[in-house]
MINUVO-550614 format. One record per atom (N, C-alpha, C, O, CB): residue in three letters; y, x, z. Coordinates in pm, whole numbers, plus 50000, padded with zeros to 5 digits. Each point is the difference from the previous one (the first is absolute). Last residue first. Glycine has a CB too. Layout:
N
alaYXZ/...
***
This chain:
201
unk424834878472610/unk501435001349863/unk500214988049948/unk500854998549912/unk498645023449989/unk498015003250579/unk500494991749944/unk500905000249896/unk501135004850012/unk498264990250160/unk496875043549974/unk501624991550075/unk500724991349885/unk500435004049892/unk500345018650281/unk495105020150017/unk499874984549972/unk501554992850031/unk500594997850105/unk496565002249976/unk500965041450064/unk500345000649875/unk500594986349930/unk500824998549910/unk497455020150097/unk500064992550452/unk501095003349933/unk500495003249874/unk501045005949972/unk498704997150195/unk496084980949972/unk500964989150061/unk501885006749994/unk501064993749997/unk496404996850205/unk498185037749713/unk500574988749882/unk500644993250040/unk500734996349908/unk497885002049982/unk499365030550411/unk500345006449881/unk500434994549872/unk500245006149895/unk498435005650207/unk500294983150476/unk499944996849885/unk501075009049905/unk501055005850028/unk498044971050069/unk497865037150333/unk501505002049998/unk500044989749845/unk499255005949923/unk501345024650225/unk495094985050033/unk500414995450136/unk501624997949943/unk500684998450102/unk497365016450102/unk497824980849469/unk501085008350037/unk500214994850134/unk499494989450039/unk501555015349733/unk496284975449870/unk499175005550100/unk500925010450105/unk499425006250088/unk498434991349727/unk503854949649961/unk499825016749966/unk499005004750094/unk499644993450097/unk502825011849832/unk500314949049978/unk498845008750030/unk499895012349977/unk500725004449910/unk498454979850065/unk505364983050019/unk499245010349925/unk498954999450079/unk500384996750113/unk501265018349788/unk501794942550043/unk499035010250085/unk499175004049914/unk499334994149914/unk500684996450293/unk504654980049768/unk499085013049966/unk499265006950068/unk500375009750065/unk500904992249831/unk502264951749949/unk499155005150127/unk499245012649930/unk499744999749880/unk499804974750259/unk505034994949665/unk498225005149991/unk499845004950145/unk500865000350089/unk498835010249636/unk504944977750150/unk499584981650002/unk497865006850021/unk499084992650037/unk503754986849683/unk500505065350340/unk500364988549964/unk499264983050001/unk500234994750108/unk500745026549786/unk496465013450245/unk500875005549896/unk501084990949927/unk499854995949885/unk498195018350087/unk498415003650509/unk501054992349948/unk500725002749882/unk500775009650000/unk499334986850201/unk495235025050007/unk501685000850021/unk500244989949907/unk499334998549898/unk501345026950158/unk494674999350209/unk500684985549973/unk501455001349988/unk500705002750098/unk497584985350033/unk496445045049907/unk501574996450045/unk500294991049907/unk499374997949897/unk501505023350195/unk494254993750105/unk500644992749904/unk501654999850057/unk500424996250110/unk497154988649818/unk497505046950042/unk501254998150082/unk500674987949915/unk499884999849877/unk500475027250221/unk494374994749927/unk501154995449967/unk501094991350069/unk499884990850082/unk498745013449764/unk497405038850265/unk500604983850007/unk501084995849885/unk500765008849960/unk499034993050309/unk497535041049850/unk499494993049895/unk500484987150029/unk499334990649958/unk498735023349997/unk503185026050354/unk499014986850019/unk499204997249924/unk498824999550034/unk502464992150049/unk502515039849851/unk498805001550008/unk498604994550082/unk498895004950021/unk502675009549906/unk502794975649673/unk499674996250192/unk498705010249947/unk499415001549893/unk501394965150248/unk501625050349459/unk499384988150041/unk499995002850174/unk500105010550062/unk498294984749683/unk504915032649950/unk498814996450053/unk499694989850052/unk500844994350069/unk499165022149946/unk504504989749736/unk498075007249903/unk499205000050075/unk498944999549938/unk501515017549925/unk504534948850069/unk498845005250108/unk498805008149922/unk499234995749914/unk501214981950250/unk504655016949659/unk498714992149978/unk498985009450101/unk499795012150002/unk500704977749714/unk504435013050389/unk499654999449873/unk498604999650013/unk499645004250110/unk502275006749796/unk502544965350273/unk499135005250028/unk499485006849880/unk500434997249889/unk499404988450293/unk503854986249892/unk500085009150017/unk498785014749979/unk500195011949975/unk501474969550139/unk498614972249944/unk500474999949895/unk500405010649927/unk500295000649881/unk500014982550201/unk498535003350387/unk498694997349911/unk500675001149840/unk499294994349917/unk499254986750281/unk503735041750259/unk500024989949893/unk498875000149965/unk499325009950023/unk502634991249904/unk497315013850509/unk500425003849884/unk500404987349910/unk499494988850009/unk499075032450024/unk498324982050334/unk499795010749919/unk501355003549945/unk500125011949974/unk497514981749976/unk499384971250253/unk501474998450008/unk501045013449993/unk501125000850050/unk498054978850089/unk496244980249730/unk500615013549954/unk501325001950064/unk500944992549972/unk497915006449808/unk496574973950272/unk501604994750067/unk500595018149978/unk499945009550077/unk499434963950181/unk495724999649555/unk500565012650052/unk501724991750028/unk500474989149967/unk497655035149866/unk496894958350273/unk501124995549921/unk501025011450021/unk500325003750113/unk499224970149912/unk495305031849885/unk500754995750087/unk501544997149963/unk500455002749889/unk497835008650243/unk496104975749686/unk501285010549987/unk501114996150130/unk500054989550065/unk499735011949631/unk495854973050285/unk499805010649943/unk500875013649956/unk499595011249972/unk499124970549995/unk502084972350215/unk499245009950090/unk499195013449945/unk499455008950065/unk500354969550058/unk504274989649815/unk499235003949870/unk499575010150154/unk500635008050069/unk500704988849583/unk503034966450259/unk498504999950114/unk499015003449920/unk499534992349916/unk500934988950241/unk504805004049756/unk498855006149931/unk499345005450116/unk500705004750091/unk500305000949678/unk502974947250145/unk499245015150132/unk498965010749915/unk499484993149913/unk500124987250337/unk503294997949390/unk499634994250183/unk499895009249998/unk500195010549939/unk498814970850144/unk503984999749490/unk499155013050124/unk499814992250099/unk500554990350052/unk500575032749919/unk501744954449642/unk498064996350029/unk499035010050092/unk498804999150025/unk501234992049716/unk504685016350145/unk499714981150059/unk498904995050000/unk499524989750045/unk502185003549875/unk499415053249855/unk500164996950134/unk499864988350077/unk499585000350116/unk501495014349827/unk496364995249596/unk501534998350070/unk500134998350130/unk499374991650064/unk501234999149762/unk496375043749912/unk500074987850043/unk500894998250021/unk500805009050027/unk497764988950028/unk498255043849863/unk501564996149958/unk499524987649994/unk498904997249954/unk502445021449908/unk495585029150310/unk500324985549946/unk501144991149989/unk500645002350103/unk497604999849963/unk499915050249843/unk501024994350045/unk499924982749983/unk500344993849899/unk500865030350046/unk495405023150129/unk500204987749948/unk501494996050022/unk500515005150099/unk497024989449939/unk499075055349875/unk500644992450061/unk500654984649940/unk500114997749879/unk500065026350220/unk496135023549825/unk500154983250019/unk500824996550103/unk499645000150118/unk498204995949813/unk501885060949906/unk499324987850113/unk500594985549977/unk501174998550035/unk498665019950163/unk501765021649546/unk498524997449918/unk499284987750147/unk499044992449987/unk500425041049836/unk505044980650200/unk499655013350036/unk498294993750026/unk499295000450100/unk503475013850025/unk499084945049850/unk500965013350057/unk499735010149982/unk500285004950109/unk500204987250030/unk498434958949602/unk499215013750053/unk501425008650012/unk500885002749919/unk496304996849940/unk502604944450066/unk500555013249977/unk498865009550012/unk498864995649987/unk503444998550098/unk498814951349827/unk499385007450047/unk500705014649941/unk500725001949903/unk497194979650132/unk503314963850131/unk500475013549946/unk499025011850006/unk499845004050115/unk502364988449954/unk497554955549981/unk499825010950061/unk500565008349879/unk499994997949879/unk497974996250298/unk503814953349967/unk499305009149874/unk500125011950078/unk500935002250078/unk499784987049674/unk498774960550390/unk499875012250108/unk500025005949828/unk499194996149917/unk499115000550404/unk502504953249813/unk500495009549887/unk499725012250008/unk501035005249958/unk500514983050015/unk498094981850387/unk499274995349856/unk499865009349903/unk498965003449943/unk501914976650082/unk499845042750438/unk500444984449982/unk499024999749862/unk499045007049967/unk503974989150146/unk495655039350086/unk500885000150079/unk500734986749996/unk500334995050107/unk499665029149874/unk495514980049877/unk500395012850062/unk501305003350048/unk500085009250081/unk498374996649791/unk498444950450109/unk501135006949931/unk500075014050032/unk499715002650117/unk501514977449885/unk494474990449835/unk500525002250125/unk501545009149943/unk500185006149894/unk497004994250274/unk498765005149630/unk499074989050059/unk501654994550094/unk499694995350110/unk496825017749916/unk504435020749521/unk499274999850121/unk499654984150089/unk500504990049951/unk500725035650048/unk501504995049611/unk498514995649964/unk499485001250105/unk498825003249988/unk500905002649806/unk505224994550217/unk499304986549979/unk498404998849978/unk499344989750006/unk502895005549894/unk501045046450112/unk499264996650127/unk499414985949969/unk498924998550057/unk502665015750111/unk498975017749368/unk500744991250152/unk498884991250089/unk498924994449982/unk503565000449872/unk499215055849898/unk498994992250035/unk500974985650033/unk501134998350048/unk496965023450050/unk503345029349632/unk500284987950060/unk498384991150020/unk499085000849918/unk503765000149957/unk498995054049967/unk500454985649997/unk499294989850101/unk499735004550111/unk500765000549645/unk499895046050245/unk498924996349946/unk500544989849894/unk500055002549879/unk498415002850329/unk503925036749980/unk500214982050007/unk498994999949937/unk499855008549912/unk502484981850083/unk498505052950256/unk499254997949910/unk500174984550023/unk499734994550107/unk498755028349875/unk503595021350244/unk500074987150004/unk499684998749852/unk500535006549910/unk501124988650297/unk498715047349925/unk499545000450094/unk499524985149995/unk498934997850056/unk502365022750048/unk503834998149740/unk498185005350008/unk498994996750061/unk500235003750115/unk500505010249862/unk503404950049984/unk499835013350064/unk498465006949911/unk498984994249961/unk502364996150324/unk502054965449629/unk498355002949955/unk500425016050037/unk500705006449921/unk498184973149837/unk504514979550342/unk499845017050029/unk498534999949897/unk499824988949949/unk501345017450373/unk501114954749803/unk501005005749988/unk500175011949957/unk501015006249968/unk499244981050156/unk497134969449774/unk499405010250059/unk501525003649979/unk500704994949912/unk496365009950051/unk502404942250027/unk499745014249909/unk499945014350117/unk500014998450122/unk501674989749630/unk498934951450246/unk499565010150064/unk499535013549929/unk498825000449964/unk500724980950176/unk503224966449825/unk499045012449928/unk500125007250114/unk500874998550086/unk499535003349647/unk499324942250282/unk501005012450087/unk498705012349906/unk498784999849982/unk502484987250377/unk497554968949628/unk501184996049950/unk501015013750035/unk501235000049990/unk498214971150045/unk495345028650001/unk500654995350110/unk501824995649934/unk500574995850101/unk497455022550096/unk498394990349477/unk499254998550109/unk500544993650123/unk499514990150054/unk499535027549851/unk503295001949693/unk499094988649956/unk499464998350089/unk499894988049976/unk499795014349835/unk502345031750340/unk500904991949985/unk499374986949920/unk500374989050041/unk501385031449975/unk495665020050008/unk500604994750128/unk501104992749984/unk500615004250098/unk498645012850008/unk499775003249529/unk498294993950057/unk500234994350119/unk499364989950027/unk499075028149888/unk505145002949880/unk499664984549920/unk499044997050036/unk499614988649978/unk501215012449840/unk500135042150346/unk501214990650052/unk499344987049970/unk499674992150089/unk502595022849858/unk495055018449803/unk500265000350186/unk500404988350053/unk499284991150046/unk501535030549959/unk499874990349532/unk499154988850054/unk499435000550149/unk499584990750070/unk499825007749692/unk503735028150122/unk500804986749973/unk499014990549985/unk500194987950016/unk501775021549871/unk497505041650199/unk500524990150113/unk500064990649911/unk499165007049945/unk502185005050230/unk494765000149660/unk501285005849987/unk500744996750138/unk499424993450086/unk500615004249645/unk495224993450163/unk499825014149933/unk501595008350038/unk500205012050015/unk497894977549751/unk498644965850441/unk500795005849926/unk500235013649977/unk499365008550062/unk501234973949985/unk494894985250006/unk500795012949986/unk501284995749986/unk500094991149916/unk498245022649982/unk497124956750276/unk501125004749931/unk500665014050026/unk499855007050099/unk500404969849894/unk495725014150270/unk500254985849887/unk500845009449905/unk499585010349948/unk500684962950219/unk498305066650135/unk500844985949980/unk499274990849891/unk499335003949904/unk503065008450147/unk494265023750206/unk500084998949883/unk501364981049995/unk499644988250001/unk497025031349939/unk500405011150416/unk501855000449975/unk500354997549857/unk500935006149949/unk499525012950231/unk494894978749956/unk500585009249935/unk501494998549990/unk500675001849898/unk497265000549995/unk499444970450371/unk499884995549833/unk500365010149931/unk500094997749879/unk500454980250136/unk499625028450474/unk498044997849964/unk500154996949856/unk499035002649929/unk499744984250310/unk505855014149948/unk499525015649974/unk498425000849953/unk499525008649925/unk502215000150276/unk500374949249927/unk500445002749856/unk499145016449956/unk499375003849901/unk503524980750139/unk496344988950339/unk499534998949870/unk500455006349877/unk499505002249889/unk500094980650213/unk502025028150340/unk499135003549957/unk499054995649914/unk499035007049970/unk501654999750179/unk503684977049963/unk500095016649952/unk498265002849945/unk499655003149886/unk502645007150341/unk497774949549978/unk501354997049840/unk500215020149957/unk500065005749891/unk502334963250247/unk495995020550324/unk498884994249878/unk500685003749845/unk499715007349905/unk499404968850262/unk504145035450157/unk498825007850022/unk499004995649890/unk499785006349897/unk500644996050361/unk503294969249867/unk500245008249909/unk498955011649980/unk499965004149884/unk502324988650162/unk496104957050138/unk500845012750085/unk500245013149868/unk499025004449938/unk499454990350361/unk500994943449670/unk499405015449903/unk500805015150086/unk501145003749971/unk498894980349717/unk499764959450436/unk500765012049982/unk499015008349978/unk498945000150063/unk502954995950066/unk498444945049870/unk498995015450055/unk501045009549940/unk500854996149920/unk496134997750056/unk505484962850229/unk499645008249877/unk499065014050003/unk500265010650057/unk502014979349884/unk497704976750486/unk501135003449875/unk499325002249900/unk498814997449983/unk502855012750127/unk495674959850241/unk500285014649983/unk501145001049872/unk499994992649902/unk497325014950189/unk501694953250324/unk499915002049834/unk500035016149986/unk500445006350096/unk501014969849823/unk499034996150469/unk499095009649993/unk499475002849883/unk498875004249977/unk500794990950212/unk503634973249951/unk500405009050029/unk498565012250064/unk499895006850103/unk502694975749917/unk497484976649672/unk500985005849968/unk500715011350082/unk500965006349954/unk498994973649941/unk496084993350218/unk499705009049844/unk501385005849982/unk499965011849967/unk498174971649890/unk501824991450526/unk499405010150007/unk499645006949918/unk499695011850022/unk500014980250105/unk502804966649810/unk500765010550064/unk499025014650050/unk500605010750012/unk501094966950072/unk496164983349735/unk500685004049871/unk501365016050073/unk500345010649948/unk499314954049897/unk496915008150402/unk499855011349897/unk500515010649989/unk499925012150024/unk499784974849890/unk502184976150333/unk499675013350057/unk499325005949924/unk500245012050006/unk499844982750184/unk501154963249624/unk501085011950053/unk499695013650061/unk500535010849972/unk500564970150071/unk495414989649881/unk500665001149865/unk500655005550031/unk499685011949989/unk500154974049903/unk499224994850513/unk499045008249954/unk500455007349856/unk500235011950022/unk498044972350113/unk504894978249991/unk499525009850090/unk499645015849996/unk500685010350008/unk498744968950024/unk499584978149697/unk501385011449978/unk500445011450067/unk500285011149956/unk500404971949992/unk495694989150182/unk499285007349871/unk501405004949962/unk500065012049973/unk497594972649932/unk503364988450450/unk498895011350062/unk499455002749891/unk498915004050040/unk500494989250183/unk503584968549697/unk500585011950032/unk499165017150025/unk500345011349963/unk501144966650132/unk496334982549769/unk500595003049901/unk501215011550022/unk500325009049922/unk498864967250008/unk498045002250392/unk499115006649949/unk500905007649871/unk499755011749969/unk498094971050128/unk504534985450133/unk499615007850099/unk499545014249922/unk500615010649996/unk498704967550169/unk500834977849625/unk501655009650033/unk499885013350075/unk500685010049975/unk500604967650063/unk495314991349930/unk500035001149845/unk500825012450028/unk499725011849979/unk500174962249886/unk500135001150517/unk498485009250012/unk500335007649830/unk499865012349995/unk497814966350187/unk505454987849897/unk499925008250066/unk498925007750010/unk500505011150011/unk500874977650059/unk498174972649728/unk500495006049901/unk500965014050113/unk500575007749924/unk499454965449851/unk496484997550415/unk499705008349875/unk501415010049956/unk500075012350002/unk498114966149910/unk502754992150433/unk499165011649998/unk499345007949931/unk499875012150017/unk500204979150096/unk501974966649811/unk501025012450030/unk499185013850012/unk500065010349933/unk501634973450206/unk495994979349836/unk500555005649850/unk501115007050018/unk500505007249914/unk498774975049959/unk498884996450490/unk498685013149960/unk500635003449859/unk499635010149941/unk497654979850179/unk505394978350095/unk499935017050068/unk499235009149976/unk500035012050023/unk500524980550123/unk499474959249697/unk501045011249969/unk500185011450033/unk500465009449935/unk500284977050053/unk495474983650146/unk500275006649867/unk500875010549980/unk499825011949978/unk499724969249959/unk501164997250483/unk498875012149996/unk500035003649862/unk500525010749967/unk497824981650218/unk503854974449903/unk501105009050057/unk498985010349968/unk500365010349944/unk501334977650257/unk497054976649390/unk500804997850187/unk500365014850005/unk500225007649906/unk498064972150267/unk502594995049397/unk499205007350048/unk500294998050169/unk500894995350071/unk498995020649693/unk500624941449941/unk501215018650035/unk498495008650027/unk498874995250001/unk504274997150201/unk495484966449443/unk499985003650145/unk500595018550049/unk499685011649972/unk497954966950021/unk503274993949551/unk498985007750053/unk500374997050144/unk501144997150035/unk498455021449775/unk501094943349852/unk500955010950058/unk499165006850056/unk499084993150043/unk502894996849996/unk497394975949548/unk499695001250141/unk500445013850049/unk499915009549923/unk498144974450054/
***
């Protein structure tokens, strides 16, 4: 026995359903979309560590490096196992004390990209930093606690090692380019004192 058609009304209320279904199903994608687009453009980056903190823990631990090197060639090999590019001293002036080496990774956050290795020194017995990264990983640096020095002094290569401190008590941070690395010194100096020493082998 053959069902009875549906009539004109049925059908329309089963249209109607399955429109109302459609409806509701667009308006939760909808909604879902706009989330999902508001989490993604009020996401926060990568937390950042300001070179300042990173100085001044180290100085509250006793400027006491992780590691030592002792020669240039583990100099070079400490930085080149790290970033694929050596980096050695050109000069060790009077006055310049190599501690050795930190790395920026034990922190909450980058200090300059992934790979951040600090360089530690003392200028004339005062705590200074060199952090080393690859250039393809520098940003902006934003450190309300130090200012950003813009040295225009002179060769920086030229120079010879700063003996008095700002008399603020600020720290200054300069930034140079070393081939494929990035370099920003801290220091308590108004003029850097290691960024010219520093050169690619």
């Amino acid at each position: 026995m053959a069902l009875p058609k549906p009539t004109t009304r049925t059908a329309q209320r089963l249209r109607g359903g399955s429109n109302t279904r459609l409806v509701v199903l667009l308006a939760v994608l909808v909604v879902l979309g706009g989330i999902g687009t508001y989490l993604y453009l009020t996401r926060e980056g990568p937390k950042t560590v300001p070179p300042s903190q990173v100085y001044q823990k180290l100085v509250d631990h006793g400027f006491v490096p992780e590691f030592v090197c002792t020669t240039q060639p583990e100099f070079i090999k400490t930085v080149r196992e790290r970033f694929g590019t050596g980096l050695g001293l050109r000069d060790e002036p009077a006055g310049l004390e190599i501690l050795g080496w930190a790395y920026g990774d034990a922190y909450e956050g980058r200090v300059v990209g992934d790979s951040t290795l600090v360089l530690m020194a003392r200028i004339h017995t005062r705590p200074a930093l060199v952090l080393i990264d690859h250039l393809r990983d520098d940003r902006t640096i934003v450190d309300p606690a130090a200012l950003m020095g813009n040295w225009t002094g002179g060769d920086i290569q030229a120079m010879s090692l700063p003996d008095t401190p700002r008399t603020d008590g600020r720290l200054t941070i300069f930034r140079r380019q070393a081939g494929a690395l990035v370099l920003y010194e801290v220091t308590p100096f108004d003029r850097p004192g290691l960024l010219g020493l520093l050169e690619v082998n």
